[in-house]
N, C-alpha and C positions, 0 to 999 in steps of 0.2 A: 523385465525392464519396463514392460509396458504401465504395471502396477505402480512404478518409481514415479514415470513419469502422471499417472494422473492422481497423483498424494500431493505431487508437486503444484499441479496444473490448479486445482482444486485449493492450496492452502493459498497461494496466490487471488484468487477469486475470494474467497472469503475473505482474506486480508483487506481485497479493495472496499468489501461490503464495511469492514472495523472501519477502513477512512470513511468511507462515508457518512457514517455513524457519526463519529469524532466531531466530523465537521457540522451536520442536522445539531449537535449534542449546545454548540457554541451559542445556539440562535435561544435554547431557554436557560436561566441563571439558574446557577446551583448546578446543571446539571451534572458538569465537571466533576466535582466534587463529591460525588456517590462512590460507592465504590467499584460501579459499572463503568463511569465516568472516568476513577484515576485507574482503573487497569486498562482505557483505552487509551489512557495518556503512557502510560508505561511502555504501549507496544506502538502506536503511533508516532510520537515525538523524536527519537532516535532514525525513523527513517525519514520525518519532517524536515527536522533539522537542516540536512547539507542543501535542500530546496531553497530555505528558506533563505541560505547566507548566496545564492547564486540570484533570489527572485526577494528582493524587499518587498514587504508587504505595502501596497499603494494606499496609503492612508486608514482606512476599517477592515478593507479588504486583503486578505490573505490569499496569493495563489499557490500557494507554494503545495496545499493538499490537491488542486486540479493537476497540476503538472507530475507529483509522485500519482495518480490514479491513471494518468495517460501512461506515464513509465511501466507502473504494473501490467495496463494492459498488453503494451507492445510486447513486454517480457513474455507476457503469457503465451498473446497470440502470434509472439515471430521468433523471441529470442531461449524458448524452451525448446520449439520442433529443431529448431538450428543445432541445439545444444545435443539433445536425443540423437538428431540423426548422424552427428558426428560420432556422438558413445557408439551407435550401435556399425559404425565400420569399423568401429577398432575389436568388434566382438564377433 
């Protein structure tokens, strides 16, 4: 169980490293558009998205990737151990 949880722990962390990427990625032209670019748009966007329709972007500025990186984090560092420790009294 313990393995479950740091596959999990772990994909979530690097997932945050992909946002931040995405977002470094917006600040040079073109970058988007490689093909390192549209497969971070691929795995990015779908989780951007409901951010985005709750937090309009303030004119150039988009927050909507700080607020899923804050998400990620608390997932990782409150809403996994919650989740673990509830699996492991049902085992």
């Amino acid at each position: 169980m313990e393995s479950i949880y740091m596959v999990l722990f772990y994909a979530l962390e690097i997932y945050s490293y992909a946002l931040i990427i995405y977002i470094f990625m917006s600040w040079f032209p073109g970058a988007r558009e490689s093909a390192f670019g549209s497969f971070l748009t691929k795995i990015c966007e779908p989780y951007l998205e409901p951010f985005r329709k709750i937090i309009p972007p303030l004119g150039m500025i988009d927050l909507s990737p700080i607020v899923g990186i804050f998400v990620l984090f608390f997932a990782r560092a409150y809403g996994l151990p919650v989740l673990f420790n509830m699996l492991m009294g049902w085992f």
